[in-house]
C-alpha positions in Angstrom: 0.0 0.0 0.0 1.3 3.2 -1.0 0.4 6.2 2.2 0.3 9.8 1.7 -0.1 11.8 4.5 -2.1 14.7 4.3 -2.7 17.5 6.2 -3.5 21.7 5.6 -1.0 23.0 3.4 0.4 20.1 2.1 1.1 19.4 -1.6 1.1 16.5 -3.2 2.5 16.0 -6.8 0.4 14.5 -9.7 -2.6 13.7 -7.3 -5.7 15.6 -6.0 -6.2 15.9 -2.5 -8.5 16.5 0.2 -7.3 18.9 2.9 -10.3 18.2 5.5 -11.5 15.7 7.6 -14.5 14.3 5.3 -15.8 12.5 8.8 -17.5 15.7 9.5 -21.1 15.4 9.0 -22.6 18.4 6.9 -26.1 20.4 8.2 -29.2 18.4 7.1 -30.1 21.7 5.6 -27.1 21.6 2.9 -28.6 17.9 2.0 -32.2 19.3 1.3 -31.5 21.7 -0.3 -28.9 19.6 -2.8 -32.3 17.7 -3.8 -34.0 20.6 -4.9 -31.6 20.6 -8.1 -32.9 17.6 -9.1 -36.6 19.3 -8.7 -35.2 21.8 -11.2 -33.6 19.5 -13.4 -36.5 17.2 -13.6 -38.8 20.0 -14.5 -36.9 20.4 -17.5 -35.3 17.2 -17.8 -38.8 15.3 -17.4 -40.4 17.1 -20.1 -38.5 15.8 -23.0 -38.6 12.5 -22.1 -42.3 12.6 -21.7 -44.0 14.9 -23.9 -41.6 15.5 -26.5 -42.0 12.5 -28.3 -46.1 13.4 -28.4 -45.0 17.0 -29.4 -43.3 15.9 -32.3 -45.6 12.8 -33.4 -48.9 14.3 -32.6 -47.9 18.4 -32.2 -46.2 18.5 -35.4 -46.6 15.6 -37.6 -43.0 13.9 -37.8 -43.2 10.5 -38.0 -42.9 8.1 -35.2 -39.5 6.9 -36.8 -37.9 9.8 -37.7 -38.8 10.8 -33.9 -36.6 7.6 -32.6 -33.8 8.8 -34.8 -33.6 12.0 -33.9 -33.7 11.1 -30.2 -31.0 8.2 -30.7 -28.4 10.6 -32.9 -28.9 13.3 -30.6 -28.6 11.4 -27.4 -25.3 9.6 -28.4 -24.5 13.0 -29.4 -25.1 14.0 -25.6 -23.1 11.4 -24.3 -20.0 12.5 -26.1 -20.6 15.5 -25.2 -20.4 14.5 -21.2 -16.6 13.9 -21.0 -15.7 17.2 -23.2 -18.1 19.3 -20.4 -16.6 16.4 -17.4 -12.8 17.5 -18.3 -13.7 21.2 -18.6 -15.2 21.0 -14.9 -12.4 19.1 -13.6 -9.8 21.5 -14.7 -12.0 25.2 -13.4 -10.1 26.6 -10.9 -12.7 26.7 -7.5 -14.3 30.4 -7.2 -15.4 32.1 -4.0 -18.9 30.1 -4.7 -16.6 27.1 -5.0 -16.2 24.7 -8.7 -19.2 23.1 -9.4 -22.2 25.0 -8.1 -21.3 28.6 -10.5 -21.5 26.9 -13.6 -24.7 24.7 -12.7 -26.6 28.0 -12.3 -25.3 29.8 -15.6 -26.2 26.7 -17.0 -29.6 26.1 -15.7 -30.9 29.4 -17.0 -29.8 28.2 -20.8 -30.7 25.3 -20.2 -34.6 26.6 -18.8 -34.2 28.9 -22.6 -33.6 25.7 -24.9 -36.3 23.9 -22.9 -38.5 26.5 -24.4 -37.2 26.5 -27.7 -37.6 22.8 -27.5 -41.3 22.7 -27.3 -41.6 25.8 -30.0 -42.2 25.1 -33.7 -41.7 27.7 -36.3 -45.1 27.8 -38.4 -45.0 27.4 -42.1 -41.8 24.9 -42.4 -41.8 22.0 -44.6 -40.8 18.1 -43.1 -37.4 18.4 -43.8 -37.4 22.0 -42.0 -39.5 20.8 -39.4 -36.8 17.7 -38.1 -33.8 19.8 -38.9 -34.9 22.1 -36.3 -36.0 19.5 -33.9 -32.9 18.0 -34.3 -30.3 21.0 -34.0 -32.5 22.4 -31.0 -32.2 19.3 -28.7 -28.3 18.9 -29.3 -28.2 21.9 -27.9 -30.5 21.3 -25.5 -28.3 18.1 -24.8 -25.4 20.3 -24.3 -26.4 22.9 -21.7 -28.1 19.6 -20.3 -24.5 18.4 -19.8 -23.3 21.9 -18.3 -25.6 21.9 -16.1 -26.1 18.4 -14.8 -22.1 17.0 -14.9 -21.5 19.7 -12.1 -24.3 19.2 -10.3 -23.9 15.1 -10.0 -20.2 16.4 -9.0 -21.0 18.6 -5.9 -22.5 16.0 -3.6 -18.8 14.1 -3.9 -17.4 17.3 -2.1 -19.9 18.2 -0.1 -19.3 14.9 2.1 -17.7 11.4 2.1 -19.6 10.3 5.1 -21.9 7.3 4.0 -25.3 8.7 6.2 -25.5 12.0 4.5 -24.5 10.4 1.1 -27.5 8.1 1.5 -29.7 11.1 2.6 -28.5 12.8 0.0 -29.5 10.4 -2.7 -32.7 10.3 -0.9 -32.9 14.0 -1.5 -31.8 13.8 -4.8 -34.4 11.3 -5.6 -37.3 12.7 -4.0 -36.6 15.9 -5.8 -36.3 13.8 -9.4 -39.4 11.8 -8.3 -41.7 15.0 -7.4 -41.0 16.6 -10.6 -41.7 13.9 -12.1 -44.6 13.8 -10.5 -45.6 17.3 -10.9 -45.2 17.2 -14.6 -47.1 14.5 -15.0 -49.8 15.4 -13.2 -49.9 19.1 -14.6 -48.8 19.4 -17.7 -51.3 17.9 -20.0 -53.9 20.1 -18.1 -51.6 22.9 -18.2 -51.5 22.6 -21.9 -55.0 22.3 -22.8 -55.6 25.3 -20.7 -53.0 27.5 -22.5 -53.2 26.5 -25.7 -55.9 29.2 -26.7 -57.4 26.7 -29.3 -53.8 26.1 -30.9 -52.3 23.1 -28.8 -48.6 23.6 -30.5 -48.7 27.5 -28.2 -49.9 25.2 -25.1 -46.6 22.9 -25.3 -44.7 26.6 -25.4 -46.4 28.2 -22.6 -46.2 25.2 -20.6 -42.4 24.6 -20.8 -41.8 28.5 -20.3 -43.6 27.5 -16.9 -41.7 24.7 -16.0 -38.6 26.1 -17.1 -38.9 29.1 -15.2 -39.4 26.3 -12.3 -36.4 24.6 -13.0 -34.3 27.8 -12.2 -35.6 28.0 -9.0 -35.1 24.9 -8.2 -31.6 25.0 -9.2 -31.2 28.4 -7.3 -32.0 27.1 -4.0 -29.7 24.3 -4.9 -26.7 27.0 -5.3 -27.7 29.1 -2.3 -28.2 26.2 0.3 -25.1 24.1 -0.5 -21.4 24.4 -0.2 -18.7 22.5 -1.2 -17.0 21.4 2.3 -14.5 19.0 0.8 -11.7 21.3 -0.7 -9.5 19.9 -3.8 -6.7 20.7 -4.9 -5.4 20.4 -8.1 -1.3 20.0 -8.4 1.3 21.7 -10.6 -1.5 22.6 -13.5 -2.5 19.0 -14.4 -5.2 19.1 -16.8 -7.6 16.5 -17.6 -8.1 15.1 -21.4 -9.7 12.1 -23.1 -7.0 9.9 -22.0 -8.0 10.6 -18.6 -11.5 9.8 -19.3 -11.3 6.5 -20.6 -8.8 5.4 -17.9 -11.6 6.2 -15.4 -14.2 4.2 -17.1 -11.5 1.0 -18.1 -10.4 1.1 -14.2 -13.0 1.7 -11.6 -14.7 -1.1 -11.8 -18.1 -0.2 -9.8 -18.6 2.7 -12.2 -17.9 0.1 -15.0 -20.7 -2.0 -13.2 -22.8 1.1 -12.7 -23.1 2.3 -16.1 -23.9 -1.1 -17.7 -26.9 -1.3 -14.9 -28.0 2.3 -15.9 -28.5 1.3 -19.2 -31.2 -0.9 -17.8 -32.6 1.2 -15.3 -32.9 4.3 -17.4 -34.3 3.2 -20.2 -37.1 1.3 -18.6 -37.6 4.4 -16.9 -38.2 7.0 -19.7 -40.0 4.3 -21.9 -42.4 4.3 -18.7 -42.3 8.4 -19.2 -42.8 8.3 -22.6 -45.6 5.5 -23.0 -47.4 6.5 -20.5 -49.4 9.2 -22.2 -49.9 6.7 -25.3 -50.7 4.2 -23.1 -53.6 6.4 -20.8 -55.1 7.4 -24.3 -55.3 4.5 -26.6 -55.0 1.3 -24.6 -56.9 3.0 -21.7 -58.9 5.4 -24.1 -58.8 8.0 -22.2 -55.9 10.8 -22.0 -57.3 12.3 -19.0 -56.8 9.5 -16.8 -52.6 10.4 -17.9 -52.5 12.7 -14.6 -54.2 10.6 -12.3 -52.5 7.4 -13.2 -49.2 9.8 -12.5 -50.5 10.7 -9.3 -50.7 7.1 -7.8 -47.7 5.9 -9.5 -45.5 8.7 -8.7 -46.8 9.5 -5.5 -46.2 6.6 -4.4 -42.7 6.4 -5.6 -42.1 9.8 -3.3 -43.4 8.0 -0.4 -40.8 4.7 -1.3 -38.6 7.6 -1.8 -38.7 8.2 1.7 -37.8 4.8 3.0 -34.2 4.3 1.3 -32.5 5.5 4.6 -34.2 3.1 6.9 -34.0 0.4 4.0 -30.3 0.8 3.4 -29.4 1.4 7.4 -30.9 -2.7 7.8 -30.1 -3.9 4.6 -27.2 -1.7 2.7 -27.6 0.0 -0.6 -26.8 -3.3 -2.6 -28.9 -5.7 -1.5 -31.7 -2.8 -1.0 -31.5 -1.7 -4.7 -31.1 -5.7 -6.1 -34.2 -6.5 -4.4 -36.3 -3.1 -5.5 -35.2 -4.2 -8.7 -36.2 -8.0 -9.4 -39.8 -7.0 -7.4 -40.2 -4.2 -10.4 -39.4 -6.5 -13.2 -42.3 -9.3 -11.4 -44.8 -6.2 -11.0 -44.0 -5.5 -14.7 -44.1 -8.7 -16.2 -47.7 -9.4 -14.3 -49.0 -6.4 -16.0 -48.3 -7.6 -19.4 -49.8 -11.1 -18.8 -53.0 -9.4 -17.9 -55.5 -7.9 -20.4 -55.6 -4.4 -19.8 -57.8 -3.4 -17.4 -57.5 0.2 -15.5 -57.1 -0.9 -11.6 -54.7 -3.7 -11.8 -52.7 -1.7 -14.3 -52.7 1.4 -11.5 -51.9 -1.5 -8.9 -48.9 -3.3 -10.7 -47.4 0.2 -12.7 -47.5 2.0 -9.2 -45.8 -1.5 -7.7 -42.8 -1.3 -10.4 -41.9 2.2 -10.3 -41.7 2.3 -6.8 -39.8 -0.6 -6.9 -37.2 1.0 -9.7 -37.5 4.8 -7.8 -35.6 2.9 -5.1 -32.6 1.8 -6.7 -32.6 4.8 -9.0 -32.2 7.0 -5.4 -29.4 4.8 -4.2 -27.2 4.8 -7.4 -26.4 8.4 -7.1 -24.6 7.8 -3.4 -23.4 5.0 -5.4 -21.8 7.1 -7.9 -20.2 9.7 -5.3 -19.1 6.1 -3.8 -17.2 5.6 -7.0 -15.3 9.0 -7.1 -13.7 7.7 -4.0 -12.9 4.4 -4.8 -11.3 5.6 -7.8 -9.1 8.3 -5.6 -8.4 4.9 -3.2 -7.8 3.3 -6.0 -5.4 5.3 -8.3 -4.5 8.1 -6.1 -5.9 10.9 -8.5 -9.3 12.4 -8.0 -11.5 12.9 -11.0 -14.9 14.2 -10.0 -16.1 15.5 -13.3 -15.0 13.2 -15.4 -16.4 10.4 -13.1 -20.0 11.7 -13.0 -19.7 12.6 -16.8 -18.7 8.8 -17.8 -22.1 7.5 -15.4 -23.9 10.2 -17.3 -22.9 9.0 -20.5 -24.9 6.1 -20.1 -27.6 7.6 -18.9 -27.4 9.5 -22.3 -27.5 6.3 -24.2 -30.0 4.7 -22.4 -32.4 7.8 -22.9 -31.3 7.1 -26.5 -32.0 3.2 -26.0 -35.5 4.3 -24.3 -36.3 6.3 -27.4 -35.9 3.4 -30.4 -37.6 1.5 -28.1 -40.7 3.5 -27.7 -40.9 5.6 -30.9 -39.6 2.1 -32.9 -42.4 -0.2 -31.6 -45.0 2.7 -33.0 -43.5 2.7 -35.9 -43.0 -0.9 -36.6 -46.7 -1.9 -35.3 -48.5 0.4 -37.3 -49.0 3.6 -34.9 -51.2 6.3 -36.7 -51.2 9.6 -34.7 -54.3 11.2 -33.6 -56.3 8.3 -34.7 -57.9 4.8 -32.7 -55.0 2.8 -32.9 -55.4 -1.3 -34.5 -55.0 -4.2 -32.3 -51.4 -4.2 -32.9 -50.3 -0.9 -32.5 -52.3 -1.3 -29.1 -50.0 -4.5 -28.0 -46.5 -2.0 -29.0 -47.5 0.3 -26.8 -48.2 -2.2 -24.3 -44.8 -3.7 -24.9 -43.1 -0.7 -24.7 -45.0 0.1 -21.1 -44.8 -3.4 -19.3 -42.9 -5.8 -21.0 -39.3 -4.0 -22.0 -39.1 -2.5 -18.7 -39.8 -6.0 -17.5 -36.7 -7.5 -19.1 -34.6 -4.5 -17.9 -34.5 -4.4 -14.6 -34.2 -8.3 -14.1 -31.1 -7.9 -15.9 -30.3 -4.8 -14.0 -30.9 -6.4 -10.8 -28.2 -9.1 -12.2 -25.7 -7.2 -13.3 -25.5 -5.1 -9.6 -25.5 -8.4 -7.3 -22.8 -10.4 -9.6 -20.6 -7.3 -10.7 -20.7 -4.3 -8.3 -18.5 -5.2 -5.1 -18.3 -2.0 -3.2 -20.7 -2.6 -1.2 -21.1 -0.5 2.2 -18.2 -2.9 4.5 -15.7 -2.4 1.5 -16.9 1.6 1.0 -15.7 1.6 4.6 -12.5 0.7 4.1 -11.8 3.1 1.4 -13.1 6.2 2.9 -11.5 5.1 6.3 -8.4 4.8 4.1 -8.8 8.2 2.4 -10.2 9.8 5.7 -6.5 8.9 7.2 -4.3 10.0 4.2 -3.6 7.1 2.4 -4.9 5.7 -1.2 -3.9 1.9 -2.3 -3.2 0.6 -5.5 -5.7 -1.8 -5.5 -8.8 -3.2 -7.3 -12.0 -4.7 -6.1 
């Protein structure tokens, strides 16, 4: 084992280093208010991955397929994007406000902009027009996405390594995701119809000027209410590059493990989000029961939410999420098998995305985990670059989730704005029940046989870094 000893004024060649005790526990205040970022994201973040697809099908008349292309291309787009903004985070010299939380707040407000702009079509275009501008406006979209969310997943890695306020921070995190989620899909439909002024493409407008303007907030208590307590410092002008990327994702193995479960997670996630509106109105035949189904279901997933601190005090985060997951791939499954009906659908929907909120809370103290382990591990610190390698496969699972939902329309004859035939009917129910199904079973896999820092061997790391020494080693 190689040991560095480190205390206030020390410098340390070629490594990044943390000059405070990290044992300190931080205010419960700082960790509430870190989950109201994910409030703001989500309103903004959620948006796209539900309504946008409807926008663009329904709104504006591009076709279901060329709506799965432009969400894959721009998505894998996005997750190139992630390292270029990761690197550029890593290597900003910390401000008076600190390194991450400055540029999250610029980059909320362009972000909120290109929400808009997003949900805005220029009247008069022809197709071609029409999907060149969808497509140019959500890369950039993708990109301020990137700005804004890379430092944000970075701050809560130096705002404590202690494992309880991690966890409560996740719990934060995810109650913040899961209430926007919540909130948009409870109001947005309504909020539409009631702006739209008899023209439903100036209803998508007004609404996401609303929940943009939300979003800001969100991330504005966010700035205000944290701090970054854990202060790095960056030795004799070492920048990061690309080199430095993929040598984080080829050798920290629980990230490896943690982006190949994301994929899963993710996009059985946002095919939920996305379906869920097709679902409510052809399968269910009714669009307004779109908000109250959302009600229940992510409700519910608030108040599960709430239980990952007590759930991974007894059981730890591993076994915790492992669990969540295989009972969400049974709830899904069993909603497939039976015909559709309204109740048992509310019943077994509500049942799997409570069940897939859970692990989605725990991953992001599993990611902060991560950072560490690859400090223990290597001996160099690489927040941004970290979070921006888990992010990139978020990104292509949003792009998975997309060809998934917009492809089975396509391929089982979907016709927008019309009563759909008995097979477009069963891709929609495919894409709601049965793909999420499959994904978090082999989600729930992947974590138990692959990711091995679990909360004893987390332990030993931060213990490790908490007392000035980083090992060489692998897990």
């Amino acid at each position: 084992m190689a040991e560095v000893i480190v205390s206030q004024g020390t410098e340390l060649s070629n490594s990044d280093t943390l000059i405070n005790d990290s044992s300190k526990r931080i205010a419960r205040k700082q960790q509430v208010a870190y989950g109201f970022g994910d409030l703001g994201n989500g309103f903004m973040f959620d948006l796209g991955q539900a309504y946008l697809t409807k926008f663009w099908i329904d709104g504006t008349g591009i076709s279901a397929g060329v709506v799965g292309a432009i969400f894959a291309f721009t998505k894998i787009f996005d997750a190139f994007m992630d390292p270029i903004v990761g690197a550029a985070v890593d290597n900003r010299k910390p401000g008076k406000h600190g390194k991450f939380r400055p540029v999250m707040m610029v980059s909320s407000i362009l972000l909120a902009i290109m929400t808009v702009v997003t949900f805005t079509m220029p009247m008069g275009l022809s197709d071609v027009q029409k999907v060149t501008y969808a497509l140019v406006t959500y890369m950039i979209w993708g990109v301020f996405y990137s700005m804004t969310n890379d430092p944000y997943g970075s701050l809560a890695s130096v705002m404590s390594r202690n494992l309880e306020d991690r966890s409560f921070m996740s719990t934060t995190r995810q109650v913040g995701s899961v209430a926007a989620q919540l909130i948009a899909g409870v109001a947005f439909i309504p909020l539409m119809e009631l702006t739209s002024g008899g023209h439903p493409l100036h209803g998508y407008t007004i609404s996401a000027a609303i929940f943009g303007i939300m979003g800001v907030f969100g991330f504005l208590v966010c700035f205000l209410g944290t701090r970054e307590n854990l202060k790095v410092k960056r030795q004799n002008g070492e920048k990061e590059s690309m080199k430095d990327y993929f040598r984080v994702v080829f050798t920290n193995r629980p990230l490896g493990a943690l982006i190949l479960m994301t994929l899963f997670t993710i996009s059985a996630m946002n095919t939920n989000n996305q379906m869920m509106v097709f679902y409510a109105q052809y399968n269910l035949g009714n669009i307004g029961l779109q908000p109250i189904i959302n009600f229940i279901m992510m409700g519910a997933s608030v108040v599960g939410v709430f239980m990952v601190p007590t759930l991974t005090k007894h059981f730890g985060q591993k076994r915790t999420a492992v669990v969540s997951l295989f009972i969400g791939a049974v709830a899904n499954a069993v909603n497939y098998i039976l015909p559709t009906n309204l109740y048992t659908f509310i019943v077994f929907v509500t049942i799997g995305y409570v069940a897939l909120a859970i692990p989605n809370g725990i991953t992001w103290a599993l990611v902060s985990n991560t950072i560490d382990y690859g400090e223990w591990h290597s001996g160099k610190r690489k927040e941004g670059i970290t979070y921006a390698a888990f992010n990139f496969s978020r990104k292509i699972a949003q792009s998975i989730a997309a060809i998934v939902s917009s492809g089975l329309l396509a391929m089982t004859g979907y016709v927008a704005n019309h009563a759909q035939n008995a097979s477009a009917l069963n891709g929609i129910k495919i894409a709601m029940t049965l793909y999420p199904t499959i994904c978090l079973a082999a989600a729930g896999i992947i974590l138990w046989f692959l990711f091995r820092l679990d909360d004893n061997r987390f332990q030993h790391v931060s213990d490790d870094l908490d007392h000035g020494r980083w090992e060489n080693g692998t897990l």
